[in-house]
DRENTIZA-170698 format. One record per atom (N, C-alpha, C, O): residue number from 1; residue in three letters; atom name; x, y, z. Coordinates in Angstrom, 3 decimals. Layout:
BEGIN
   pos   code   site         xx         yy         zz
   NUM    ALA     CA          X          Y          Z
...
//
This chain:
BEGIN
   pos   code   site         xx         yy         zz
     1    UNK      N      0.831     -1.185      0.000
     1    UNK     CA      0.000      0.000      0.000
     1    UNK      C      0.883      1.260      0.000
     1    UNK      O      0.587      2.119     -0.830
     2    UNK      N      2.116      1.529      0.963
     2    UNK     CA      2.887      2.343      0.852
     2    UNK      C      3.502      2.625     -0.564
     2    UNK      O      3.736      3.811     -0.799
     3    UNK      N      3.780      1.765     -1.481
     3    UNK     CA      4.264      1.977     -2.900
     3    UNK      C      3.502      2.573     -3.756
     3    UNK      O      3.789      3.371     -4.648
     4    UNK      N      2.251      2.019     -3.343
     4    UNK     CA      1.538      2.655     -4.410
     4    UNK      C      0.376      4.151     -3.988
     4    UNK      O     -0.415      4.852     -4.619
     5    UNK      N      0.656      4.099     -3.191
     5    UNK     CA      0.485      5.539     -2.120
     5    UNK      C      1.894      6.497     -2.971
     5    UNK      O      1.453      7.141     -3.923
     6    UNK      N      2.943      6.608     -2.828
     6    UNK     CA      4.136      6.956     -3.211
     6    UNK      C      3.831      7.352     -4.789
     6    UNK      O      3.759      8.504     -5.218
     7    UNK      N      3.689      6.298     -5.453
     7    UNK     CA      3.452      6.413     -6.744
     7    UNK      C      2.524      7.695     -6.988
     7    UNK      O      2.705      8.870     -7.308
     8    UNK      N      1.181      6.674     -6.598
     8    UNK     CA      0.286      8.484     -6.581
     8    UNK      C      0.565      9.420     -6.283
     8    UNK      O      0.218     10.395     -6.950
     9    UNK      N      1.472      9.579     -4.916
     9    UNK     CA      2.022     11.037     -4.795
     9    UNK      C      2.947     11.405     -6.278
     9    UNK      O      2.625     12.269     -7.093
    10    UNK      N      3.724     10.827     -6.335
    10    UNK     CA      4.830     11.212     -7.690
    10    UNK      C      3.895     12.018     -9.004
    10    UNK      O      4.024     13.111     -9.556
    11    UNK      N      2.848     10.792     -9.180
    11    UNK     CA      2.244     11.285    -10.393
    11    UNK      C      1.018     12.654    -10.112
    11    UNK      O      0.646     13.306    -11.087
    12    UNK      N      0.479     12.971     -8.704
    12    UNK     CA     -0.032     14.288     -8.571
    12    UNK      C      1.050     14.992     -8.304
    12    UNK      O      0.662     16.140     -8.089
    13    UNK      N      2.594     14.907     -8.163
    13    UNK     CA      3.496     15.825     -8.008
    13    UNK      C      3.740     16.228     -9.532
    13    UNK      O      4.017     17.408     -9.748
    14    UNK      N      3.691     15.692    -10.181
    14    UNK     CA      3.810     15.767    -11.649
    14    UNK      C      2.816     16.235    -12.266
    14    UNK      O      3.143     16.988    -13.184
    15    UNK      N      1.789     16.098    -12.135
    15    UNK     CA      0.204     17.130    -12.678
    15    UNK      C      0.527     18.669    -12.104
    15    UNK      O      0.530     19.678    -12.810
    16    UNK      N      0.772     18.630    -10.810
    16    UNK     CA      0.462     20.074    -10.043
    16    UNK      C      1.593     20.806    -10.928
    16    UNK      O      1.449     21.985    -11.251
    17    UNK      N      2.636     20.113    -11.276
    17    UNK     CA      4.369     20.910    -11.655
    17    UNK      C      3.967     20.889    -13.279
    17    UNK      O      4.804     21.609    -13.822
    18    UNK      N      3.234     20.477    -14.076
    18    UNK     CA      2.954     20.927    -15.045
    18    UNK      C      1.807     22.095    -15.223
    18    UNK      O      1.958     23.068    -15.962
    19    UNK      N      0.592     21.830    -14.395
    19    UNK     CA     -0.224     22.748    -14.324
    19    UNK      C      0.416     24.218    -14.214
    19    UNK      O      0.269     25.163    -14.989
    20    UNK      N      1.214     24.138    -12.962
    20    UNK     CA      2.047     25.450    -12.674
    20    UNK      C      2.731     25.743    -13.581
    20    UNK      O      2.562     26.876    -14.032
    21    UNK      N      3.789     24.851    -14.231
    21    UNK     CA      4.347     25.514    -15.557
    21    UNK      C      3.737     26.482    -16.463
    21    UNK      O      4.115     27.609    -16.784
    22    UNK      N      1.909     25.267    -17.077
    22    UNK     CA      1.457     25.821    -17.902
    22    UNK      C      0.640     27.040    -17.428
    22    UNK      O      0.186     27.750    -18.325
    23    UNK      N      0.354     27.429    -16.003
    23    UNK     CA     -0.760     28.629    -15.729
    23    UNK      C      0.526     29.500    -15.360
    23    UNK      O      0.230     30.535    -15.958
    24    UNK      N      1.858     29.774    -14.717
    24    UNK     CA      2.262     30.513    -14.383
    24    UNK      C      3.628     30.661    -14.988
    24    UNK      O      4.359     31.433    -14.367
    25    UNK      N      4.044     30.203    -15.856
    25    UNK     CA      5.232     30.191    -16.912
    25    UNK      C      5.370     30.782    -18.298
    25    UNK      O      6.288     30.951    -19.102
    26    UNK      N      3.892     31.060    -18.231
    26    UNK     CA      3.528     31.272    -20.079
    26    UNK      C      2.835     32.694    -19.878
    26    UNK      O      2.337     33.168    -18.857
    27    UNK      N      2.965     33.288    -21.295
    27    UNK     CA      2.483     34.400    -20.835
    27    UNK      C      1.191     34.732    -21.758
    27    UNK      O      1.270     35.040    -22.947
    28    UNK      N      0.017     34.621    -21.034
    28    UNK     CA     -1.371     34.586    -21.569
    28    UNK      C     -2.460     35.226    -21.976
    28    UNK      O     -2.719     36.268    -21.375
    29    UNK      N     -3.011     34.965    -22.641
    29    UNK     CA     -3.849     36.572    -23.359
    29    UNK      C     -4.553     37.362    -22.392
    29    UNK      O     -5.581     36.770    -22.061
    30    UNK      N     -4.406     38.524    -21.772
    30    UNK     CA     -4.966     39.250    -21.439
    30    UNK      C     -5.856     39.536    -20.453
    30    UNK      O     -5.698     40.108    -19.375
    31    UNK      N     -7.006     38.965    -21.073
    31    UNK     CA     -8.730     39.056    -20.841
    31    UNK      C     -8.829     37.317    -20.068
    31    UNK      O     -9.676     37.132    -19.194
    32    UNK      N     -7.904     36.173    -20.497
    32    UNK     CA     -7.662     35.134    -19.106
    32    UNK      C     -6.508     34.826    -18.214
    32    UNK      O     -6.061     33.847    -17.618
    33    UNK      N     -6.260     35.910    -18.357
    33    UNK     CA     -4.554     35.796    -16.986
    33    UNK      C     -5.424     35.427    -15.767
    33    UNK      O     -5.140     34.579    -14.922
    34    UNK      N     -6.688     36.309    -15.815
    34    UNK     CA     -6.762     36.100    -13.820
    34    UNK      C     -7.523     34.835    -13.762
    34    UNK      O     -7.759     34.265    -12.697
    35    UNK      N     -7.857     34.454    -14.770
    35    UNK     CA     -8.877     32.795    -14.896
    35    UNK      C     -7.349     31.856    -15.043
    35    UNK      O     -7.325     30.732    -14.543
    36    UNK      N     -6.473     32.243    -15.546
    36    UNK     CA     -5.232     31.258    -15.459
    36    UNK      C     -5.108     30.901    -13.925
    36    UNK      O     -5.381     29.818    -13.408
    37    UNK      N     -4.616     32.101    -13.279
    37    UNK     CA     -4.109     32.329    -12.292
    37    UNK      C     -4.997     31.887    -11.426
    37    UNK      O     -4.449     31.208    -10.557
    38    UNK      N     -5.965     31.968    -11.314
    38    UNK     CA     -7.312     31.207    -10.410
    38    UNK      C     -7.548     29.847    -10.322
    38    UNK      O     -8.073     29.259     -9.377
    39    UNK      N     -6.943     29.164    -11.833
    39    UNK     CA     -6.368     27.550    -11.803
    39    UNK      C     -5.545     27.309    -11.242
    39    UNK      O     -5.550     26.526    -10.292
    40    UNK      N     -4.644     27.885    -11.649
    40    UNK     CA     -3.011     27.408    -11.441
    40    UNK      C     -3.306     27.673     -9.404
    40    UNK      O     -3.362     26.579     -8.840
    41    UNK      N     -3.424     28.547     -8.705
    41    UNK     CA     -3.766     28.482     -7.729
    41    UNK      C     -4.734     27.248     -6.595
    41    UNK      O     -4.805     26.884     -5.422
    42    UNK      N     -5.322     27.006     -7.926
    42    UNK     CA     -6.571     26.495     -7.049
    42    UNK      C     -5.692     25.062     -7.464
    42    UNK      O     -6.268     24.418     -6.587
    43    UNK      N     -5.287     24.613     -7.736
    43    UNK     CA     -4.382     23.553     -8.296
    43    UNK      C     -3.384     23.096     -7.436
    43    UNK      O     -3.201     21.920     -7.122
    44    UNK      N     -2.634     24.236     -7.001
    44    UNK     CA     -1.376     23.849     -5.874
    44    UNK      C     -1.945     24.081     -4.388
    44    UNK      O     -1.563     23.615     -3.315
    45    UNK      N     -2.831     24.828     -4.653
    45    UNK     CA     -3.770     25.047     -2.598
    45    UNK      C     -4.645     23.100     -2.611
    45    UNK      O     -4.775     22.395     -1.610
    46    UNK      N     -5.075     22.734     -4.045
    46    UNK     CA     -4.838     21.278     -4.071
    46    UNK      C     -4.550     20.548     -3.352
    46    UNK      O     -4.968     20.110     -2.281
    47    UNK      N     -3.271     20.310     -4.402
    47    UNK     CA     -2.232     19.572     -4.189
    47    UNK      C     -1.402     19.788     -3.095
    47    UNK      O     -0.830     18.746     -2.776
    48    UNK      N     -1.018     21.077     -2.151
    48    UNK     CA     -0.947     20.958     -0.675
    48    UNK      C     -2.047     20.693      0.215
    48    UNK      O     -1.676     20.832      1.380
    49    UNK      N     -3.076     20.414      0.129
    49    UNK     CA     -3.911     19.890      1.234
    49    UNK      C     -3.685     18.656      0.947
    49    UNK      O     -3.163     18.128      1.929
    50    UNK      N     -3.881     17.551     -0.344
    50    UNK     CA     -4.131     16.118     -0.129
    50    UNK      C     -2.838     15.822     -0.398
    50    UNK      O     -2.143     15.674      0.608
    51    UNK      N     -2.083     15.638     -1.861
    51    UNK     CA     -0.580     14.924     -2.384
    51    UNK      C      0.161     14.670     -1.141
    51    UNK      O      0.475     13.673     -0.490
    52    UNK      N      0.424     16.726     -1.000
    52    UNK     CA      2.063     16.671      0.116
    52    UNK      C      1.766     15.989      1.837
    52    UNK      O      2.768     15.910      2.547
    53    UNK      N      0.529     15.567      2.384
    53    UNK     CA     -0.024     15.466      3.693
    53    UNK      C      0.089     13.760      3.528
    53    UNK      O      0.491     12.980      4.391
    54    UNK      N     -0.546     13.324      1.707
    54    UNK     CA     -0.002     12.083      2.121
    54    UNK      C      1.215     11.376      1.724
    54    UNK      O      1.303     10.155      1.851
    55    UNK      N      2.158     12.100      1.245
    55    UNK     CA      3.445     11.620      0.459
    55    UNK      C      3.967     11.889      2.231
    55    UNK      O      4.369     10.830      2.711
    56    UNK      N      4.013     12.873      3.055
    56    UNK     CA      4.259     12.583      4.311
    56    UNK      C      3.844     11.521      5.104
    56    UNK      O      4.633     10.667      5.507
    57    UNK      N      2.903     11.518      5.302
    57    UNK     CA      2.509     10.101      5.742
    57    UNK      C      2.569      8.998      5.431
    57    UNK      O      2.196      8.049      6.121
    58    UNK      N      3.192      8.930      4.011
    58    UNK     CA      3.035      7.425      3.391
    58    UNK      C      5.035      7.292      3.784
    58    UNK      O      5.674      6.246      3.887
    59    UNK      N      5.510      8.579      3.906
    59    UNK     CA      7.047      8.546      3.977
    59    UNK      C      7.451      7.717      5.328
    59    UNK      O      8.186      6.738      5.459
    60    UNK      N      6.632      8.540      6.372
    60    UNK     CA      6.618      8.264      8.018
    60    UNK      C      6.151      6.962      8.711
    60    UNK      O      6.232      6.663      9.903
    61    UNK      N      5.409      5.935      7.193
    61    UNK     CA      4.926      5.285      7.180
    61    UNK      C      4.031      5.430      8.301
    61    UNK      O      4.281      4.597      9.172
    62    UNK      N      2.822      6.403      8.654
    62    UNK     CA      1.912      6.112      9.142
    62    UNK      C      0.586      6.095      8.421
    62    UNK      O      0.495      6.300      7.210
    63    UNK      N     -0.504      5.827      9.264
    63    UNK     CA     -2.055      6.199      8.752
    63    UNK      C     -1.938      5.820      7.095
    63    UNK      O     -2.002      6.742      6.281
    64    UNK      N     -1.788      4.604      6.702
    64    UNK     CA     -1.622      4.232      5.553
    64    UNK      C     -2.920      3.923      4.325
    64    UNK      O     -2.739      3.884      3.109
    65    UNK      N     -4.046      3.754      4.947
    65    UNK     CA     -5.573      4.369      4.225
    65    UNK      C     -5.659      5.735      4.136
    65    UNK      O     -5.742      6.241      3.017
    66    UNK      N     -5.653      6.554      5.316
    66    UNK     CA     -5.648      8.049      4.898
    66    UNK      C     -5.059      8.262      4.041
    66    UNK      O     -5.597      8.476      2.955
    67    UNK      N     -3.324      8.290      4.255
    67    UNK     CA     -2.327      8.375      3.014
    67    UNK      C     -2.774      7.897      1.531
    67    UNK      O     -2.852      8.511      0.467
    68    UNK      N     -2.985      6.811      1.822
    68    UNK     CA     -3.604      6.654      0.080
    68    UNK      C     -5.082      6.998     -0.305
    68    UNK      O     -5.461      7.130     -1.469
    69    UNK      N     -5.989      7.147      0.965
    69    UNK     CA     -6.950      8.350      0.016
    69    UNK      C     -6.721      9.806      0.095
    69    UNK      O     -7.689     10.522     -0.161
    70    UNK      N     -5.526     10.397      0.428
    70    UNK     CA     -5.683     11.767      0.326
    70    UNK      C     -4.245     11.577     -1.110
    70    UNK      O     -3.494     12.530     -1.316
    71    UNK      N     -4.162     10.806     -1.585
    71    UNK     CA     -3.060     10.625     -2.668
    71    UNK      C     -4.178     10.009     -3.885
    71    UNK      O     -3.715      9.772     -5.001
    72    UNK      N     -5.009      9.871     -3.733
    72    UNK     CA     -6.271      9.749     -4.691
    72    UNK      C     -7.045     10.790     -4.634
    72    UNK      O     -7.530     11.189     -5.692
    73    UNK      N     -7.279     11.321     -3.679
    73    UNK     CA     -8.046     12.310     -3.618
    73    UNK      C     -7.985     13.329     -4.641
    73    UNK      O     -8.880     13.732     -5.384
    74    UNK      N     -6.501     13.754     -4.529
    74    UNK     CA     -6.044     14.711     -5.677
    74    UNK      C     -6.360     14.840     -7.206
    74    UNK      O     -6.500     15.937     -7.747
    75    UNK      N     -6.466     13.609     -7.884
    75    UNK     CA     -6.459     13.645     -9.455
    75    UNK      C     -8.337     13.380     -9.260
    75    UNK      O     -9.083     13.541    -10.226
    76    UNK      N     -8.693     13.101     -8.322
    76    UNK     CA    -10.166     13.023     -8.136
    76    UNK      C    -11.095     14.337     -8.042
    76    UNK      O    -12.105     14.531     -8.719
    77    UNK      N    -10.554     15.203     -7.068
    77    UNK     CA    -11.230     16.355     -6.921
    77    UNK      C    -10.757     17.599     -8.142
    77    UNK      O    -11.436     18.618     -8.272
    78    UNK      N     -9.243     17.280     -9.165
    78    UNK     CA     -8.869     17.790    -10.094
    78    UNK      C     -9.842     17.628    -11.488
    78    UNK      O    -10.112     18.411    -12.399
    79    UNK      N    -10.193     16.360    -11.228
    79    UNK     CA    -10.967     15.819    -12.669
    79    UNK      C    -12.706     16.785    -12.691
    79    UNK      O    -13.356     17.156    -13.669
    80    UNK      N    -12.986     16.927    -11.302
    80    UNK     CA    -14.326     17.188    -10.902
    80    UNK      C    -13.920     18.675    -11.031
    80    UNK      O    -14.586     19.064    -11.990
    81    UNK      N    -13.325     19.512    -10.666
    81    UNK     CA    -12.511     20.913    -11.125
    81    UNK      C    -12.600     21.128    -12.607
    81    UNK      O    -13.112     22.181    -12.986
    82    UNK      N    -12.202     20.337    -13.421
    82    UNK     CA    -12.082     20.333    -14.688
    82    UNK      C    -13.276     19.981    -15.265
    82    UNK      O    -13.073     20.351    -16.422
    83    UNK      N    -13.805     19.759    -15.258
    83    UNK     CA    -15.687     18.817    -15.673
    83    UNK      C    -16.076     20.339    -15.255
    83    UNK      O    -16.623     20.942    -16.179
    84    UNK      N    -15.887     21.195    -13.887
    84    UNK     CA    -17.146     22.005    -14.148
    84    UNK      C    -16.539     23.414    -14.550
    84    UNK      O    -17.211     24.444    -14.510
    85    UNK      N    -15.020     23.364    -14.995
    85    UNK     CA    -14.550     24.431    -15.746
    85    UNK      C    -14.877     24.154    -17.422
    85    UNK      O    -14.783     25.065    -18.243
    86    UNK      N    -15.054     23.531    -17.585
    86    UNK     CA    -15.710     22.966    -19.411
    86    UNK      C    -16.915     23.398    -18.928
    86    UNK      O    -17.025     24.610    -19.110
    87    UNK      N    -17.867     22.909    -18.387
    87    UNK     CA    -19.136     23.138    -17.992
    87    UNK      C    -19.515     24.733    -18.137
    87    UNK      O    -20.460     25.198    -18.774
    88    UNK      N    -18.366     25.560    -17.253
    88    UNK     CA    -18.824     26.794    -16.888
    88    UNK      C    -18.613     27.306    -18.331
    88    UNK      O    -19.572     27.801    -18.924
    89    UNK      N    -17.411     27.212    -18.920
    89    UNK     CA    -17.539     27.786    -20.058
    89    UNK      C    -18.038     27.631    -21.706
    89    UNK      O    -18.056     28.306    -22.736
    90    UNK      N    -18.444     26.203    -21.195
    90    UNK     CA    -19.456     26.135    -22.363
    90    UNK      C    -20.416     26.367    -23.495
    90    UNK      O    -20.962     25.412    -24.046
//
C-alpha cells in the first residue's frame, strides 16, 4: 500500500508541476490571466492539502488508508474541477 500511495504522490506531483508551468510560466492573453491564475492556484492550494499530507505520511509510514486516500483524492477532486470548468464555459 505504501508503494503505491508513493506512486500516486509522484504522479499528482507531476500534474500540479505541469499545471504550474502551464498557468504561471507562459504568458497569456490578457482578458484570461486572472482565470489562469485562479487555476493554477486552485491547483497547488490542491495539491498541498491532499498529495504533500499524504506523500508525508506514506514517507513516516503512518495512517496508511488516509495516506492513500488523500493521494487519490487529488487527481479526483482535479478531474471534478475540470468537468465544471468545461461546464462553466461552455
Amino acid at each position: 500500500m505504501r508503494t503505491l500511495t508513493l506512486i500516486a504522490c509522484g504522479f499528482d506531483a507531476i500534474v500540479a508541476l505541469a499545471v504550474a508551468i502551464e498557468t504561471f510560466g507562459r504568458i497569456a492573453e490578457p482578458a484570461t490571466r486572472s482565470l489562469d491564475l485562479a487555476a493554477g492556484y486552485a491547483v497547488l492550494i490542491l495539491f498541498l492539502l491532499t498529495a504533500a499530507p499524504a506523500f508525508w505520511l506514506s514517507w513516516r509510514r503512518r495512517a496508511p488508508k488516509l495516506s492513500l486516500s488523500l493521494s487519490l483524492a487529488f487527481p479526483g477532486v482535479f478531474a471534478l474541477l475540470f468537468i465544471a470548468a468545461v461546464i462553466a464555459f461552455a
